[in-house]
N, C-alpha and C positions, 0 to 999 in steps of 0.2 A: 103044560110041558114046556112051552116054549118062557116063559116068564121063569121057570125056575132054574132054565139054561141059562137066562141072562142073569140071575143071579148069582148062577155057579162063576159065572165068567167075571162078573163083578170082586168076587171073591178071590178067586185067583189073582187077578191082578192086582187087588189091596195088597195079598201077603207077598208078592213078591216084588212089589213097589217096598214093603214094610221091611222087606229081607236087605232090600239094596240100600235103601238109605240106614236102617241102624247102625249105630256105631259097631266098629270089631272090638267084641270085646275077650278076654283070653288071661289065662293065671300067667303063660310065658309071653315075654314080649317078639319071640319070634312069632306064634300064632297070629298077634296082634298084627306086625309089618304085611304077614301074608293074605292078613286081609285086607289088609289099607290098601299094597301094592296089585289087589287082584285084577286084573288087565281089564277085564270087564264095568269094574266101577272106576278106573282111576286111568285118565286118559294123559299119559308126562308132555306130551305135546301142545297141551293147549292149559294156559291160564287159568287160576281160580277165576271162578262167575265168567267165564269166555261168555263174550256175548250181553252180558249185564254190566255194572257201573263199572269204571275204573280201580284197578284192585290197589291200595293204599300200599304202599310201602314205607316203612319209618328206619329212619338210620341214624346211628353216632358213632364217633369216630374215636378212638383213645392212641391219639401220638404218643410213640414209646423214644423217637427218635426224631431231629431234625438237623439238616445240614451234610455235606455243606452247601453253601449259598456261594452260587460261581456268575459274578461276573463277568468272568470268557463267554462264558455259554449262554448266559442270561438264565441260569435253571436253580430250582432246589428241588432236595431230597428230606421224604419223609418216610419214618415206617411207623405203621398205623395197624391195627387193629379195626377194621371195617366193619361192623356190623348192621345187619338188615334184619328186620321185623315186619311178618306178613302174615295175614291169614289165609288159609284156603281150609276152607269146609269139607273135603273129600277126605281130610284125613282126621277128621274128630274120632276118638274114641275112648274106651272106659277102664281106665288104669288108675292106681293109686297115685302113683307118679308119673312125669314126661318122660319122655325118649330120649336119650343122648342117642346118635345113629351116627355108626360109622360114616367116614369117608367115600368107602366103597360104594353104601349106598345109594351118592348124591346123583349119581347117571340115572337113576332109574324114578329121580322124582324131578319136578317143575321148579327152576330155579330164576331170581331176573336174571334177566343181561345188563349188568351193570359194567360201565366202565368207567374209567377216566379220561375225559373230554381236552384233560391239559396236558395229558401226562407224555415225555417222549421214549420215556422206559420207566417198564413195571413188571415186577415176578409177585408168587406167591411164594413163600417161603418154605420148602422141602425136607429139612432135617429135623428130626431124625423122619418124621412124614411130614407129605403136605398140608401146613396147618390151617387147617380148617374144618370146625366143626360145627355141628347140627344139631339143635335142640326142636324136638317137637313137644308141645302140651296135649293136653285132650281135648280142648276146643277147637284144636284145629290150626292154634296159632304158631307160628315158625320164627327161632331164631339162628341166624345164618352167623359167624365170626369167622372171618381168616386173617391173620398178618399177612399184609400186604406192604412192599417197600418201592416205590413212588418216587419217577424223576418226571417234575413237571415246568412245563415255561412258567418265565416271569420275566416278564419284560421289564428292564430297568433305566428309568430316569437320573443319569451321574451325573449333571448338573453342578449338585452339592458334595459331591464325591470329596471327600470323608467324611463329610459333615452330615451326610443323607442317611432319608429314611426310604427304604422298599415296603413293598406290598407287595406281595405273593398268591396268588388265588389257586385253588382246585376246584373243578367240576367234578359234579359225576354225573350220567343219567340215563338211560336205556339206550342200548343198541339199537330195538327192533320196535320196541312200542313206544306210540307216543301217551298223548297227553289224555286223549281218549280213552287210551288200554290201562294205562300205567301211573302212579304222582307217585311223586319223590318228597318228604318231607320229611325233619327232622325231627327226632324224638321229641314229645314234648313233656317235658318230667320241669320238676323245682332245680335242676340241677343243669348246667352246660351239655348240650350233644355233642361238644367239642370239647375233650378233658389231654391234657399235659402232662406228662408223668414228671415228677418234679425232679429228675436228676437230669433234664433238660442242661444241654449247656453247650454253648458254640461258640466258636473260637473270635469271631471278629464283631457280631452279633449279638444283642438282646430281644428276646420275642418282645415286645410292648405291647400288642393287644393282636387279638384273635376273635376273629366273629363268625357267625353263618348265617346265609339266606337262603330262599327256594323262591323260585319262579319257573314260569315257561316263558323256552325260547321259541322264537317261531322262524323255522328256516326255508326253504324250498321244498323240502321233503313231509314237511307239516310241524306241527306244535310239541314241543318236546319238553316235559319236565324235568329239570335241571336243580340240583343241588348247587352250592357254593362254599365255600370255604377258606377266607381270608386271613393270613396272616403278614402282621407289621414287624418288620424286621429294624430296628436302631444300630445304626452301626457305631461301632467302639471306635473312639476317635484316637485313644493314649497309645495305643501301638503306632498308628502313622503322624504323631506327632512324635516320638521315640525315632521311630526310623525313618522319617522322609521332611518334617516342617525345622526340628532341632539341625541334623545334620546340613540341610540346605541353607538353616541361618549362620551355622558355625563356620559355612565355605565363606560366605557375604563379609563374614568377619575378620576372616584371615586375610583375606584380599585387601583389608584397611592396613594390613601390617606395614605395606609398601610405603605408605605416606610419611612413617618414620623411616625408613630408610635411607639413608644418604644416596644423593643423586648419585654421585664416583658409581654407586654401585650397581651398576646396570645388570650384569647376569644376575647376581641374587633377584634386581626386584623384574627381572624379564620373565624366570622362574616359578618366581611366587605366582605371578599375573597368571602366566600361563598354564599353570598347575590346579588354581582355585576355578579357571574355565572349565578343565578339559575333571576334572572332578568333578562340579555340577552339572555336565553333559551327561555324566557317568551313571549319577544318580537318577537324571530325568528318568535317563533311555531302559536303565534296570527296573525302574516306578510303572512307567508307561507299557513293560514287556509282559505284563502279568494282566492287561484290561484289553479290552475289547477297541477293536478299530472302531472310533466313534468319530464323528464330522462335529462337534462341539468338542469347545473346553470347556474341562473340569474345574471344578476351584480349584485343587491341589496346582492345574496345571498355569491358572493364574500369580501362583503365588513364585511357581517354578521361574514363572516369564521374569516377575519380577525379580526375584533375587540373581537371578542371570544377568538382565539390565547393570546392576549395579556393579556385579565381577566385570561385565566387557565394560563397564564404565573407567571401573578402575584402570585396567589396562590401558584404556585409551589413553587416562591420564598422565600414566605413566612415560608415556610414549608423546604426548605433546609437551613434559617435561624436558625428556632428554633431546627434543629436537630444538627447544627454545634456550636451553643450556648447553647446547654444540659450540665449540669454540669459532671463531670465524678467522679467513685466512685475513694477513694483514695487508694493509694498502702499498701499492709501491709509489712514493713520493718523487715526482719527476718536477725538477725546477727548473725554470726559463732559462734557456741561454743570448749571448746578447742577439743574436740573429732573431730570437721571439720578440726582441723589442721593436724593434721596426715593423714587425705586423701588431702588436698593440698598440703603435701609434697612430694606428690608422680609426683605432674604434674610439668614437664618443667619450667611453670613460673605460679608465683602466680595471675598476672596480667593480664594473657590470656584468651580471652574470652570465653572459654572450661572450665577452671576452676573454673571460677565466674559463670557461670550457672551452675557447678558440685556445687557448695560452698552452692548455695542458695537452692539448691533442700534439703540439709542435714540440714539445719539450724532450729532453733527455736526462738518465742518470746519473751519464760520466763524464759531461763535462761542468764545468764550474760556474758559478754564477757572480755576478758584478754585486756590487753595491746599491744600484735602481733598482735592486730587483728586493733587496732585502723585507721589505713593506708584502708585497705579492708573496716571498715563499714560506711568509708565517701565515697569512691567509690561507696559501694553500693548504698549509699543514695541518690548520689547526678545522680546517669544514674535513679535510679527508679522516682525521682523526675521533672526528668527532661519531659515535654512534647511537642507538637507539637501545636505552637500556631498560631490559625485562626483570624484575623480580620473581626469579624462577621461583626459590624458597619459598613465599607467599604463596604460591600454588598449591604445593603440599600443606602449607600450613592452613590453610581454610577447607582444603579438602579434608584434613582430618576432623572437623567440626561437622559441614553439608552433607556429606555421607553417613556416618550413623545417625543424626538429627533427620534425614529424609526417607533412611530406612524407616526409623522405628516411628515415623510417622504411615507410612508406605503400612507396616504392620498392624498398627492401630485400629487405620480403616478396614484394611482387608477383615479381621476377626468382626469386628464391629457388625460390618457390612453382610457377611456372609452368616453370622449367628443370628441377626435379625430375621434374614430374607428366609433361615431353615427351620425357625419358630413359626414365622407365621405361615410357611407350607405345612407343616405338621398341624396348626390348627386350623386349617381351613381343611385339610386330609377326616379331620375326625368330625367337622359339620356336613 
């Protein structure tokens, strides 16, 4: 009696061990959810294999969209298509086909906590519903999709600025389970977990390459599996050579007008001067209103520096012309009277420089002078007459040669210099 109790009991619990784990199987797929979802076998609170190895997760990602890419903020904007792939075994069951399953659903089954680690604003996408949907197999396996649009940091090195390249990353990786609960890995097919929809296109921008990695981070709160997702952003340099390198040379240039100018003409070339300044001020400060407060300069801001140099040069020049070509007032010639002769008689020699500035200090305009004196008042005349003569003309004239020969040397280097130094960042970027 008592051996054929125990294997009464033996049997009972085979078939109802046998009952719980069978798949649900059903003609309609509502029968089928009702048993997958039946409270008693399917617990939404806790993880497939809780308790056992780390439940894989696999993801790819399909950009539908990118940009803009803001330098104010240091951020970009993607929208993506997220996909997650996972198995959990609670929900195997025996249909021709998978489940496509509502939205409504999704509360009432085990989803990750996936987020974005970079992101500083993100929605899911709501119209006409919230786009996300859910495919189950019959082995249990889950595919998870929503369009998601994504603003994430990127910090950026302007350095090179225009000439630079960005690099952009995204994270992803569980809220609540680490590394132990949860791994994050990218799908691994013949084909990119990272795919581009080819009408890709943005305004200042070329994507150049795009990659992914997975790793764990390891933070204070423990070891977290983390996704990646890098994109290389080429900036288009023909627009801010169009509006900022052309316009800034064409100021540099007008400012050489002056050196043809005729001196006489002082408003014209005070106008030009001061016109081709307060223009290039103009230009900076409109350039500079639209970037980031940064404590380095940019190249753009080096080249600014320069071609500024060369306007307040001009000006200067302008201006050490017209003071070197100022007319001077003329000398008043005072010649000895005979009373001056009697103190010349006194000094050594009448010709010595002591005496002729003794001579002149005593002298007067309006009265007349003798015949001794004739000798001394061509001497005088002709040292007070005589001045110190500038070749103003000559100034202008060789400024018109030094100035665009120092600019477009000034130019040269700068391209040279800065094309070089944005090559070999870029290939040191990609080793």
């Amino acid at each position: 009696m008592a051996a054929a109790k125990k294997w009464f009991i033996l049997i009972l619990f085979q078939n109802t061990l046998f009952i719980w784990l069978r798949p649900c199987r059903g003609d309609k797929e509502s029968d089928i959810l009702k048993c997958l979802l039946d409270p008693e076998k399917y617990e939404k609170r806790l993880r497939p294999d809780s308790g056992g190895p780390p439940l894989i997760v696999n993801s790819t990602m399909y950009v539908v969209s990118l940009g803009p890419v803001s330098e104010v903020d240091m951020t970009f904007r993607l929208g993506l298509y997220f996909r997650q792939y996972w198995v959990d075994k609670r929900l195997v069951f025996k249909n021709d086909k998978p489940l496509v399953l509502s939205q409504d659903l999704l509360s009432e089954l085990w989803l990750p906590d996936s987020f974005f680690q970079t992101e500083t604003e993100s929605y899911v996408h709501e119209v006409t519903k919230r786009n996300v949907f859910f495919r189950l197999h019959q082995n249990g396996s889950i595919l998870m999709s929503m369009r998601v649009t994504v603003t994430s940091r990127c910090p950026m090195d302007l350095k090179y600025f225009p000439m630079d390249t960005q690099t952009c990353k995204l994270r992803v990786a569980s809220w609540g389970y680490t590394a132990d609960d949860m791994q994050y890995f990218w799908m691994k097919s013949d084909k990119n977990p990272i795919v581009l929809a080819d009408d890709i296109l943005l305004a200042n921008f070329n994507v150049t390459n795009y990659t992914h990695s997975s790793w764990n981070r390891t933070l204070s709160t423990g070891e977290w599996s983390t996704l990646g997702a890098s994109f290389e952003f080429g900036r288009n340099t023909l627009y801010f050579i169009i509006q900022m390198y052309i316009p800034s040379t064409l100021i540099v240039m007008v400012s050489w007008v002056s050196f043809w100018v005729g001196r006489a003409s002082v408003p014209a070339r005070a106008a030009l001067g001061i016109t081709t300044v307060l223009t290039l001020l103009t230009l900076i400060s409109s350039t500079n209103a639209n970037m980031p407060k940064i404590s380095y300069m940019k190249a753009i801001d080096v080249y600014f520096a320069g071609c500024f140099m060369f306007v307040f040069a001009s000006l200067i020049e302008f201006a050490a012309v017209c003071y070197l070509d100022k007319p001077r007032k003329p000398v008043k010639i005072r010649y000895p009277t005979p009373k001056d002769f009697q103190v010349l008689q006194r000094d050594d020699s009448i010709g010595s420089r002591g005496s002729l500035r003794h001579a002149m200090d005593y002298c007067t305009t309006n009265e007349t002078h003798t015949s001794p004196f004739v000798k001394l008042k061509k001497l005088i005349k002709r040292r007070s007459q005589k001045k110190r003569h500038i070749n103003v003309g000559a100034i202008d004239r060789f400024s018109r040669y030094f100035f665009p020969i120092t600019f477009a040397g000034l130019c040269i280097s700068y391209w040279v210099i800065y094309t070089t130094k944005t090559k070999a960042k870029a290939n040191g970027s990609e080793h």
